[in-house]
NUPA-556726 format. One record per residue (C-alpha): residue number from 1; x, y, z. Coordinates in Angstrom, 1 decimal, padded with zeros to 4 digits, m for minus. Last residue first. Example, Ala and Ser with C-alpha at 12.3 -4.5 7.8 and 13.67 -1.06 7.14 Angstrom:
BEGIN
2 013.7 m001.1 007.1
1 012.3 m004.5 007.8
***
This chain:
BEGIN
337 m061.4 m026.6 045.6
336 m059.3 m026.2 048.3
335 m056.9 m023.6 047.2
334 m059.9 m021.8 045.3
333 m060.4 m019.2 047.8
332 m062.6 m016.0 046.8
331 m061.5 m013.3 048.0
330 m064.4 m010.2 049.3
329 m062.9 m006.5 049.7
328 m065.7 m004.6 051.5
327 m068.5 m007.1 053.1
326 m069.4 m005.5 056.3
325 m071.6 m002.4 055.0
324 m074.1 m004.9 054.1
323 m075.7 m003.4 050.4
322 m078.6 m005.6 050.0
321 m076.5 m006.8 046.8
320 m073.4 m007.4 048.3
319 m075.0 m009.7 050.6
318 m076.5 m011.7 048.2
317 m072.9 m012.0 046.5
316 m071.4 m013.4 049.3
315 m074.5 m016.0 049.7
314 m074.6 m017.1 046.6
313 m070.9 m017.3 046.3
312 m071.0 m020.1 049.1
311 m069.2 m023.2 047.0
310 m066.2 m020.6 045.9
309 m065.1 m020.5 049.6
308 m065.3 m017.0 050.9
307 m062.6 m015.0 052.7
306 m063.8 m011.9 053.8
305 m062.8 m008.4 055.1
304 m059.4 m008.0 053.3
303 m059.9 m004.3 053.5
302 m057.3 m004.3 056.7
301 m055.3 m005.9 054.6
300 m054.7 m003.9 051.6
299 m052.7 m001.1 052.4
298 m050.3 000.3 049.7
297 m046.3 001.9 050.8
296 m046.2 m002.1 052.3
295 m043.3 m002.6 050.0
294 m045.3 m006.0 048.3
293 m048.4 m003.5 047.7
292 m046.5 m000.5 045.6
291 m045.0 m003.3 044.2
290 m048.3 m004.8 043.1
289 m049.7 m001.3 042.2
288 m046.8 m000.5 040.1
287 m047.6 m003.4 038.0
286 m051.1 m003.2 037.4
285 m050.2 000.7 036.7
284 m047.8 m000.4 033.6
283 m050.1 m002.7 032.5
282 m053.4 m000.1 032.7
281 m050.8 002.0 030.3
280 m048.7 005.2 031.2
279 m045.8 006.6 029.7
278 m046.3 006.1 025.9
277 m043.5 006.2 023.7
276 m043.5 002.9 023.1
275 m046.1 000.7 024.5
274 m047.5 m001.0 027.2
273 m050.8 m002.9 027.1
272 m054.3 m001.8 028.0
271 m053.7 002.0 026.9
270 m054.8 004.7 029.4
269 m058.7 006.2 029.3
268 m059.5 002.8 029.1
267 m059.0 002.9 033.3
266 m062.3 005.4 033.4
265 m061.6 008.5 034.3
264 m064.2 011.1 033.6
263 m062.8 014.5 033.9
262 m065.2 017.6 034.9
261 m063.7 020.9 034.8
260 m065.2 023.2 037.4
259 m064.8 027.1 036.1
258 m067.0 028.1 039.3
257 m067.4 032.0 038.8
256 m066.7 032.0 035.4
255 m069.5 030.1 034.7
254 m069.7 027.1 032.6
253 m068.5 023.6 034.5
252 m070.4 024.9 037.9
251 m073.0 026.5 035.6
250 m073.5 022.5 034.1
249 m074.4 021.5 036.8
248 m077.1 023.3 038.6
247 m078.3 023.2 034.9
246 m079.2 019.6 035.1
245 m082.2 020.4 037.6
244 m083.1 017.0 039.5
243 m084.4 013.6 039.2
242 m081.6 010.2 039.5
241 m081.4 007.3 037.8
240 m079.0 004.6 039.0
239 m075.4 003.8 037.5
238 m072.7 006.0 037.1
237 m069.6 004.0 037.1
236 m066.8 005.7 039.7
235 m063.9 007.7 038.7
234 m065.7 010.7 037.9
233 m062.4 013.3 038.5
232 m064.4 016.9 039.4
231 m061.3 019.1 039.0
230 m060.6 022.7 040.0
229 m060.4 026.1 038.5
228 m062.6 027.7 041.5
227 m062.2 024.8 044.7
226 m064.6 021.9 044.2
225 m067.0 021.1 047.1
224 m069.9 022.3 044.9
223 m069.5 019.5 042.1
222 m069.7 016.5 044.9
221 m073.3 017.4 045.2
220 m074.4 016.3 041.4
219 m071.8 013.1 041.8
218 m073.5 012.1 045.3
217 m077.0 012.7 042.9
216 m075.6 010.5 040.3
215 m074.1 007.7 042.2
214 m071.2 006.6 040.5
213 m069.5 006.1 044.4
212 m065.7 007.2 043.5
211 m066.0 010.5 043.1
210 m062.5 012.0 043.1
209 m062.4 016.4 044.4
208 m059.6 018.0 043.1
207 m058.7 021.8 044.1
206 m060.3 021.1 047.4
205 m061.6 024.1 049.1
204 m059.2 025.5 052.0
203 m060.0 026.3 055.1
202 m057.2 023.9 056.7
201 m058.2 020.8 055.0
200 m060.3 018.9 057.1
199 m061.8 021.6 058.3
198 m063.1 023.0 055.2
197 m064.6 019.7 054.3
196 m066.8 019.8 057.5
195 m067.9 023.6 056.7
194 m069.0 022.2 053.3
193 m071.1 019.0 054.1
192 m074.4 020.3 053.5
191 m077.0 017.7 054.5
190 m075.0 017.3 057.2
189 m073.1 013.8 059.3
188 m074.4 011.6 056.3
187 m070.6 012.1 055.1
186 m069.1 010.4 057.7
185 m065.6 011.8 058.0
184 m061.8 010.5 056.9
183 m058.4 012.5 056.9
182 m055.9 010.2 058.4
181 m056.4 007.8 055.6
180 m053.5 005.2 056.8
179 m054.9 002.3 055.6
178 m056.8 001.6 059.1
177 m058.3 005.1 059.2
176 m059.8 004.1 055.8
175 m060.8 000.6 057.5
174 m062.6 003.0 060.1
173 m064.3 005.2 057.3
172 m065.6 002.1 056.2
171 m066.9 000.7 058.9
170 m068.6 004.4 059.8
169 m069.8 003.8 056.4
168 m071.5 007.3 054.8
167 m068.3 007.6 053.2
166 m066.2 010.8 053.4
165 m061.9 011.2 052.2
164 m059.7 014.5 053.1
163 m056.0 014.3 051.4
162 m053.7 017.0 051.2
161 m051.8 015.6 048.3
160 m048.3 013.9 047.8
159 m049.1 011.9 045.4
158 m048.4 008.4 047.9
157 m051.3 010.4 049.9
156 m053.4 010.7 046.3
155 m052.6 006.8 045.9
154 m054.1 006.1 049.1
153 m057.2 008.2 048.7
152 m057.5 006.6 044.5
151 m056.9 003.0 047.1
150 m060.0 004.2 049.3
149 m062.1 005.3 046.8
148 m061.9 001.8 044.6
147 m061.9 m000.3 047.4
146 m065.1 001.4 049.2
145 m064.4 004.6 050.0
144 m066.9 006.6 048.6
143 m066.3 010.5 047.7
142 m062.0 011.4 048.3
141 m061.2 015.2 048.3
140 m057.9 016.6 047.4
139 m055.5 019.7 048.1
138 m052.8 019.3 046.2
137 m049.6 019.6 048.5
136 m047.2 017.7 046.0
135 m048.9 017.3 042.3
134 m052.7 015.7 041.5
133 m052.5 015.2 037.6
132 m056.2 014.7 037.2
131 m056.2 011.7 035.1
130 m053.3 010.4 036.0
129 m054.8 009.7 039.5
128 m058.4 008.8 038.6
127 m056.9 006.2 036.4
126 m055.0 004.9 039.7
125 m058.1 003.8 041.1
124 m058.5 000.9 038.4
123 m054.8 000.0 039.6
122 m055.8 000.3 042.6
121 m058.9 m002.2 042.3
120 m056.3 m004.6 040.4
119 m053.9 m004.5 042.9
118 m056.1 m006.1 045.3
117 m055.4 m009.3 043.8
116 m052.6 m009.2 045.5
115 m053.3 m009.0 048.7
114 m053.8 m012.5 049.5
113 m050.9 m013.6 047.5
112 m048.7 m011.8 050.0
111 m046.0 m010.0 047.6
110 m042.2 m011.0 048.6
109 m040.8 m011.9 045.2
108 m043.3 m009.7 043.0
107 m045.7 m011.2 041.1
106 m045.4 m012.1 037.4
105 m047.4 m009.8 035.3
104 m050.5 m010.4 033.4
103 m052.5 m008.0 031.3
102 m053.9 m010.1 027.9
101 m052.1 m010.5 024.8
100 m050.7 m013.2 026.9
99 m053.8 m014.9 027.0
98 m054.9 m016.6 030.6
97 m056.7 m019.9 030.5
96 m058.2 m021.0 033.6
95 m058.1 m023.8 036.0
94 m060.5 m023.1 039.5
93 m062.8 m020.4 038.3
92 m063.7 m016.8 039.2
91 m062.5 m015.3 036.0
90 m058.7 m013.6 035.1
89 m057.5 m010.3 035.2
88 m054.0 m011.5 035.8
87 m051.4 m011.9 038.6
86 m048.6 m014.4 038.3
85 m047.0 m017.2 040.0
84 m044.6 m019.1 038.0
83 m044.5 m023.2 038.0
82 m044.5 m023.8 034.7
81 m042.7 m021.0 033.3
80 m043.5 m017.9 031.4
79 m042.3 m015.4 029.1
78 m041.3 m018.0 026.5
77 m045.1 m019.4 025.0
76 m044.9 m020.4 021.6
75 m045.6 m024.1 022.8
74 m048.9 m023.8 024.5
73 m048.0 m023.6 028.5
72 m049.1 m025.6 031.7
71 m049.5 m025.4 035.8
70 m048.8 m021.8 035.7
69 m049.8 m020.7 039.4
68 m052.6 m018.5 040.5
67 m053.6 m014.5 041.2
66 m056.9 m013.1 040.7
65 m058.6 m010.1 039.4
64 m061.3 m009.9 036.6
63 m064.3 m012.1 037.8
62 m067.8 m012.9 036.5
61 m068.7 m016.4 034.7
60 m071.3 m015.9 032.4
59 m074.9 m017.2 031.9
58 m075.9 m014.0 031.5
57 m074.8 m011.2 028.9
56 m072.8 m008.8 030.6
55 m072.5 m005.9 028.2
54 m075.8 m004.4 029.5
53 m074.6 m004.8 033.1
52 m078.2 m004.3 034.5
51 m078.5 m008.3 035.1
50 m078.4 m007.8 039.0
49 m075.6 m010.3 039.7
48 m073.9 m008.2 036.9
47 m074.5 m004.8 038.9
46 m073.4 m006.8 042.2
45 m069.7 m007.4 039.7
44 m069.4 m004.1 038.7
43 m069.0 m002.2 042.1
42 m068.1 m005.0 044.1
41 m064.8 m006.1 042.2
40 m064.4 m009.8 043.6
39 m061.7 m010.8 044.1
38 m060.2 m014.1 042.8
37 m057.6 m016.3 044.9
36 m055.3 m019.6 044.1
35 m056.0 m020.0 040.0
34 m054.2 m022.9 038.7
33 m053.1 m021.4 035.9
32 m053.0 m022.9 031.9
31 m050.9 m020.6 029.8
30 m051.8 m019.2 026.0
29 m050.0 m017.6 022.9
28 m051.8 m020.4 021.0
27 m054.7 m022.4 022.9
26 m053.6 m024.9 025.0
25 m054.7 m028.6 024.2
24 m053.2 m030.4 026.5
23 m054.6 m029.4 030.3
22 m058.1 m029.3 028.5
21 m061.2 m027.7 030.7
20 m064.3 m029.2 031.5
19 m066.7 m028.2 033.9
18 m068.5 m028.4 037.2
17 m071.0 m025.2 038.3
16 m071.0 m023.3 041.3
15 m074.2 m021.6 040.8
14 m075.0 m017.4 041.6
13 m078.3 m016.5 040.9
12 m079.0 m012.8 041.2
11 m080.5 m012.6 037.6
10 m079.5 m015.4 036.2
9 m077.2 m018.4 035.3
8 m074.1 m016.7 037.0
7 m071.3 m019.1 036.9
6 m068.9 m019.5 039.6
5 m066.2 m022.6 038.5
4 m065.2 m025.7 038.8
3 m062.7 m027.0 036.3
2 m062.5 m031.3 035.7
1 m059.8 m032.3 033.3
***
């Protein structure tokens, strides 16, 4: 049958392209979805547009979130139903393929569909979470809060942490306000952003502070707003060049005085899939976030800021890529399509 789907052809060229996908022939272990809504994941997704995504090898079809319908199933397939909605880390594209080796979970009775591709952003933010092992009246210190900084600021609330969060967005601080981020300032306010930080959290130094930008000299700054014996978490992708002394640093991770220890927290830091006698997997967190989501204890709508149709994806991500403020958590919808 006929498959529409987003297909970048080159460098910052976006095509919505006709092809051919088999409702019959299902691969092994496989479903067929309809999918209803993809999101796109900002971060990763402009630096594919771009062609600096080494891994990315254009043409390819971007995406990893989205929720849709089973509409078919190979023959060793029992989990699912026709008919079942699920949420999986599938492409932007109309029909798709989803492997059950693959993260999917069934959606929650009582989840908005909208929203729930949002999950996978939290999920991805959630890393940054078990990684540092934030505990009840932590204080803690959000950098960036696009969706990935503002659901690890969410999740570090849900912790139980003193929370202070800084963008250089007035929009975005706003939508952070909007998700219940009590604690969020513009970071462009002062070359030095120290006293500001202090007040936020009652004097005190953070003992965790979450980059979630990837920006080298934002991650080279971020290092002095960490409390002695605290953690730098790099949840964000460094990406970018960047010129300055090194050994600024590396004293903050070395000397006594500072004693910084500096975590990367990428989501393969967990296992994909769930397994025995291991807490925490990117499954287990996928899951978690959508409930966390359907019981309203997670924000996602104000973030919601548009809803393209699959046709314009040109234009959405061209806009992404000059960096407008405006376009923060970006759905594709397919229902039409």
């Amino acid at each position: 049958m006929k498959n529409k789907a987003i297909v970048f052809t080159d460098v910052r060229k976006a095509e919505y392209l006709e092809q051919e996908i088999s409702e019959t022939a299902i691969p092994a272990g496989n479903v067929l979805i309809e999918t209803i809504y993809s999101l796109i994941s900002a971060g990763t997704e402009t630096a594919c547009f771009r062609g600096v995504e080494i891994w990315f090898k254009l043409p390819r079809t971007p995406g990893y979130s989205c929720v849709g319908r089973v509409i078919g199933k190979a023959d060793d397939v029992t989990d699912l139903e026709v008919g079942d909605l699920i949420f999986c880390r599938g492409q932007h594209q109309k029909y798709q393929y989803v492997d059950l080796k693959s993260n999917y979970c069934k959606l929650p009775e009582g989840i908005d569909l909208r929203y729930a591709p949002f999950a996978r952003m939290f999920a991805i933010a959630f890393t940054s979470i078990r990684m540092s092992k934030i505990e009840l009246g932590d204080d803690v210190l959000v950098v960036g809060l696009g969706l990935i900084g503002n659901g690890a600021a969410q999740l570090a609330q849900l912790q139980g942490a003193n929370v202070a969060a800084m963008d250089l967005s007035d929009d975005r601080i706003a939508l952070a306000k909007a998700c219940g981020i009590r604690r969020a300032i513009n970071s462009g306010e002062s070359p030095d952003m120290t006293a500001r930080i202090l007040e936020q959290l009652d004097g005190r130094k953070p003992s965790t502070v979450i980059d979630a930008t990837g920006v080298p000299k934002v991650i080279d700054k971020a290092i002095d707003y960490v409390a002695p014996d605290g953690r730098l978490i790099l949840l964000g992708s460094p990406r970018g060049d960047t010129e300055g002394n090194i050994t600024h640093f590396q004293q903050h991770i070395h000397r006594f005085l500072h004693r910084v220890e500096v975590i990367g927290a990428h989501e393969q830091m967990c296992p994909a899939k769930q397994m025995p006698y291991v807490k925490h997997s990117c499954e287990r967190n996928e899951r978690i976030c959508l409930e966390l989501l359907r019981d309203g204890r997670l924000t996602a709508a104000p973030l919601l800021t548009h809803m393209v149709d699959p046709a314009a994806a040109q234009a959405g991500y061209a806009e992404l890529d000059r960096g407008n403020p405006d376009y923060v958590g970006v759905l594709f919808d397919w229902r039409k399509q």
